[in-house]
N, C-alpha and C positions, 0 to 999 in steps of 0.2 A: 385255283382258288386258295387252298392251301397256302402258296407260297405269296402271295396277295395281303392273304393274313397274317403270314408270321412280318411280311417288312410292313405292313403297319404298325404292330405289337413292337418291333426291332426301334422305328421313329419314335413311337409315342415315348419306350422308354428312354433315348438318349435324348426326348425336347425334355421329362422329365429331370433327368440329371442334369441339364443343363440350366434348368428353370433354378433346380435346388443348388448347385454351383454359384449363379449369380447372385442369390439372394443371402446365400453364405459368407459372400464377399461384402457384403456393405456392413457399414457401421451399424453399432447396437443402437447407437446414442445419433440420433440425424442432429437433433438440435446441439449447439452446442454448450458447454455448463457457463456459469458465470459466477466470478470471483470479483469482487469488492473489494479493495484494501483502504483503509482511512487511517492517515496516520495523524491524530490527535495530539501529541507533542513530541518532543524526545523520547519519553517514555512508554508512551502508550499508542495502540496500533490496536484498531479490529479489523477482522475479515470476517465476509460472507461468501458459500457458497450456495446458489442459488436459494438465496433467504437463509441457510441455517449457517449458524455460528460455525468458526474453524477456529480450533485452540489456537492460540497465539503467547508465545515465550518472551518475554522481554532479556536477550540474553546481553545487551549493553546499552549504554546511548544512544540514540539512531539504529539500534541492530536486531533485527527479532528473525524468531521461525515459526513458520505455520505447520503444524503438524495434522494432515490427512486419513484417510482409513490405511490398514496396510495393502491394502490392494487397489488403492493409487502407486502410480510410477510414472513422475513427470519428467518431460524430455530433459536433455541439457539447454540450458538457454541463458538469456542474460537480457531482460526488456528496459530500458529505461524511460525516465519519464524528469522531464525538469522543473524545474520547483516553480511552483508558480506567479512567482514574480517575474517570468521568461528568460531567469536567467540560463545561458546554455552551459555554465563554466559548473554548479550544482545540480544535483538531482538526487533520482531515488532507481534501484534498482530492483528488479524481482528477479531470484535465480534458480532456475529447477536445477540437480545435478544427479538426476537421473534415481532419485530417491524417493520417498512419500513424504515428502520436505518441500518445500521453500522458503528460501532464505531471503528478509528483504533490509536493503543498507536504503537508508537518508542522509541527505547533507553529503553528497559523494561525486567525485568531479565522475561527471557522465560526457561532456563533450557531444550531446544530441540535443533535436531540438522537438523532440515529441512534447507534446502539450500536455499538463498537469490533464487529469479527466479523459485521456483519451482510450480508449480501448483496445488492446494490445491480442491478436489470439496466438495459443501455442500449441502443444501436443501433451495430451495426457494420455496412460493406458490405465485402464479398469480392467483390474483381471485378465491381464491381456490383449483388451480389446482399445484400442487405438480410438479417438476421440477427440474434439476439437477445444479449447477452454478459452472463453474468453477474458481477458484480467485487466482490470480500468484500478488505477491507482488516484485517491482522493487524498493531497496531502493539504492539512486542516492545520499544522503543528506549528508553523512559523507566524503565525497571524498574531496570537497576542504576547505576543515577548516583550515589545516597546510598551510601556505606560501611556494612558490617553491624556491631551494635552490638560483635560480639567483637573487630574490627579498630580502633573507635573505643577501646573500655577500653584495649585493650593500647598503644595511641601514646598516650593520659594517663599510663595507669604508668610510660610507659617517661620520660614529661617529667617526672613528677615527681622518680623516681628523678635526675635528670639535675639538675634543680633542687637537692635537698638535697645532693649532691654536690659542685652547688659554693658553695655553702655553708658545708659543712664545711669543703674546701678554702680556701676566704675566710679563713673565723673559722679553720685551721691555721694559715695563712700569715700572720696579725695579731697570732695572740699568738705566734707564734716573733721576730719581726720585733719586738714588743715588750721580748720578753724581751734579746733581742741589746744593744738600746739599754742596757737598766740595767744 
């Protein structure tokens, strides 16, 4: 009987260690995080992580860094995404390199053909703990750069008017100035 009891007590405790094993092994984090980047023109970039702001540096033209807690540590990587006029020759990049950083380029020959908006995941570790991150790139920055055509007619009319004006005033002033002589 004795020994009946001790290999029950012997199973219960290696299902326990094996219980607490598996369960040690899985992620903290099952869902995974979600990053936003909206780039608003050359100069200006916000990101979100799940809703709360992430500093953002504007360190050139098209060039910025996100700066994280320090106990973010995200993979090496490089995701691209193309500008959304489809073109494949431009785009935009986002790059972990293995720091609480990333770094994002615009206006950059990317050579892929992932779609502006699409949803990209990578590897992040939290305090060591390995994690899933999801990063959708929103570029917003190329839209208003040309003038709309009602601002383009109104600065011709406004040249030409400008033009025939002096003009007139020319050919006033030539035949007064003629006239004066005879």
């Amino acid at each position: 009987m004795k020994t009946n009891l001790r290999s029950k007590l012997r199973t219960l405790v290696f299902l326990g260690i094996a219980i607490i094993a598996a369960a040690s092994t899985q992620p903290l984090f099952a869902v995974p995080l979600d990053l936003q980047i909206t780039e608003n023109s050359s100069t200006s970039l916000s990101a979100t992580l799940d809703g709360s702001a992430v500093p953002v540096q504007n360190t050139a033209a098209d060039r910025w860094t996100l700066t994280f807690a320090d106990t973010f540590v995200f993979a090496v990587f490089d995701v691209p995404w193309v500008e959304p006029d489809g073109s494949p020759s431009l785009g935009n990049f986002v790059s972990g390199t293995g720091t609480n950083q990333l770094f994002v380029l615009s206006d950059f020959p990317v050579g892929d053909d992932t779609p502006d908006g699409t949803t990209q995941t990578q590897s992040v570790f939290i305090s060591g703990i390995r994690t899933d991150i999801n990063i959708t790139f929103h570029d917003h920055g190329d839209g208003a750069t040309v003038p709309d055509t009602g601002a383009t007619s109104g600065l011709l009319f406004l040249a030409m008017i400008a033009v025939a004006g002096a003009r007139y005033l020319s050919t006033t002033l030539s035949t007064r100035q003629l006239s004066v002589r005879t």
